[in-house]
C-alpha positions as CSV (number, residue, x, y, z in Angstrom):
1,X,103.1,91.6,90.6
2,X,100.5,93.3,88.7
3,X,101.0,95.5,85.6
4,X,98.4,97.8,84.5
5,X,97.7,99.7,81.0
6,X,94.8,102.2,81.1
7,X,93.0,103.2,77.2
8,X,90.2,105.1,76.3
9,X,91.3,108.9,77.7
10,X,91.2,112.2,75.0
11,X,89.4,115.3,74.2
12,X,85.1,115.4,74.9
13,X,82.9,118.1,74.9
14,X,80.7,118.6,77.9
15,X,77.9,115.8,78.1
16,X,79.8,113.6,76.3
17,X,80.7,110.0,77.1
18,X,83.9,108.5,77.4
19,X,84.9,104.9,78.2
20,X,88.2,103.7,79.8
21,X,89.6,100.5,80.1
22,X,92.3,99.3,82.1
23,X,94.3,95.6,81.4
24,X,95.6,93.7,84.0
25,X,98.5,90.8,83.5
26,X,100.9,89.1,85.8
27,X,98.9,88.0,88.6
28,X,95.7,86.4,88.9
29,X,93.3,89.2,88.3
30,X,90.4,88.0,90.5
31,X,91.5,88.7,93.4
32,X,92.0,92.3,93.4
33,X,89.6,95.1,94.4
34,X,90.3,97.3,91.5
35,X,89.8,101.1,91.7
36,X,89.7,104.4,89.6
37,X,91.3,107.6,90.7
38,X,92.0,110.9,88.9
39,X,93.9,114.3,89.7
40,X,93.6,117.3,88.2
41,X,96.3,120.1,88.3
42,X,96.7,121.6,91.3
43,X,94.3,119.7,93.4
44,X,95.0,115.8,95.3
45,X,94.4,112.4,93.5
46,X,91.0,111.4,94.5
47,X,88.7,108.2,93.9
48,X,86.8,108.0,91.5
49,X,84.9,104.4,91.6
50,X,86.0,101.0,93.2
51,X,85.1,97.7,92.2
52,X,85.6,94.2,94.5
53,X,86.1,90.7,92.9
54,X,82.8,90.6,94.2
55,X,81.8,93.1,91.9
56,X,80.8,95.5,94.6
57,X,81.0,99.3,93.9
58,X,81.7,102.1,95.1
59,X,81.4,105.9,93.7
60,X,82.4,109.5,94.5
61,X,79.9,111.7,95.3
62,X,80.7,113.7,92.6
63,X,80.1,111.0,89.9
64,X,77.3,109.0,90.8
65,X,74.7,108.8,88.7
66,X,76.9,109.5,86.1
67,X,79.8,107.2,86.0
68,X,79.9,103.4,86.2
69,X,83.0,100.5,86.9
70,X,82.4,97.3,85.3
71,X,85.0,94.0,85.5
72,X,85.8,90.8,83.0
73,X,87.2,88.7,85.1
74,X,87.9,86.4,81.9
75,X,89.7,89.2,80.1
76,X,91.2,90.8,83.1
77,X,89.5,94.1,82.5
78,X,87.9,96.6,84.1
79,X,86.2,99.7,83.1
80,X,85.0,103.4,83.8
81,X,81.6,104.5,81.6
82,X,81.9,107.8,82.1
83,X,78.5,109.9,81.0
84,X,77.3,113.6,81.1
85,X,80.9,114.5,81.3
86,X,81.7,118.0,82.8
87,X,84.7,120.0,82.7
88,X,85.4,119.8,86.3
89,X,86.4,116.0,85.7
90,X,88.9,117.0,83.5
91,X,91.7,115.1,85.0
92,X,94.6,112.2,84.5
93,X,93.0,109.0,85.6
94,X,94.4,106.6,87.1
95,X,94.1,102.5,87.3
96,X,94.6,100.8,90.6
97,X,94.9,97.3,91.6
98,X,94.6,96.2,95.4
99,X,95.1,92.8,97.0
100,X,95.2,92.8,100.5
101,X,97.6,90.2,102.0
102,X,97.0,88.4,105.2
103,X,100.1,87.6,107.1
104,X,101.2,88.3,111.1
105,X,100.0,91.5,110.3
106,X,97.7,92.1,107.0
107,X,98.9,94.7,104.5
108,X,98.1,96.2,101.3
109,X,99.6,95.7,97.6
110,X,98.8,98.5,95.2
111,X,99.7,98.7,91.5
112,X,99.2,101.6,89.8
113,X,98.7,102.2,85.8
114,X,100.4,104.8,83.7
115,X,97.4,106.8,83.6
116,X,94.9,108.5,81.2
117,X,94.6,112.0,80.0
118,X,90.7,113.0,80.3
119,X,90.0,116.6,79.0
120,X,86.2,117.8,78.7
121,X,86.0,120.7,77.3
122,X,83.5,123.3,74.3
């Protein structure tokens, strides 16, 4: 199993920065695609940025340009620079470890962090 502890969320003012980091223990970090999500009130939990052992990523429309996912694979980390904040990505973000397991038939593990208050706002 994978436990996950996101850091880094509070109060910005529009076209600030804000960086989160999320630490991984219990399993062999690695190996998992990691991921950020976020949902705001009223509205579904959507993705935010992905990131492969590979280091491949992945972005929302609605982010690129402006955020980026990073990984230590030595200190189990990953993390979301998050620049020219707006208020529209006010939101709890979320941590997410995948692994996905090859068997008879191949399946998905996902862990999932406590998650983050973000609030951008004058």
């Amino acid at each position: 199993q994978v436990q996950l502890v996101e850091s880094g969320g509070g109060l910005v003012q529009p076209g600030g920065s804000l960086r989160l980091s999320c630490a991984a223990s219990g399993s062999i970090f690695s190996f998992y695609t990691m991921g950020w999500y976020r949902q705001a009130p009223g509205k579904q939990r959507e993705m935010v940025a992905t990131i492969t052992s590979g280091a491949s990523t992945n972005y929302a429309d609605s982010v690129k340009g402006r955020f980026t996912t990073t990984r230590d694979n030595a200190k189990n980390t990953v993390y979301l620079q998050m620049n020219s904040l707006k208020p529209e990505d006010t939101a709890v973000y979320y941590c997410n470890a995948r692994r996905t397991v090859v068997a008879f038939q191949s399946y998905d593990l996902d862990y999932w962090g406590q998650g983050t208050q973000v609030t951008v706002s004058s």
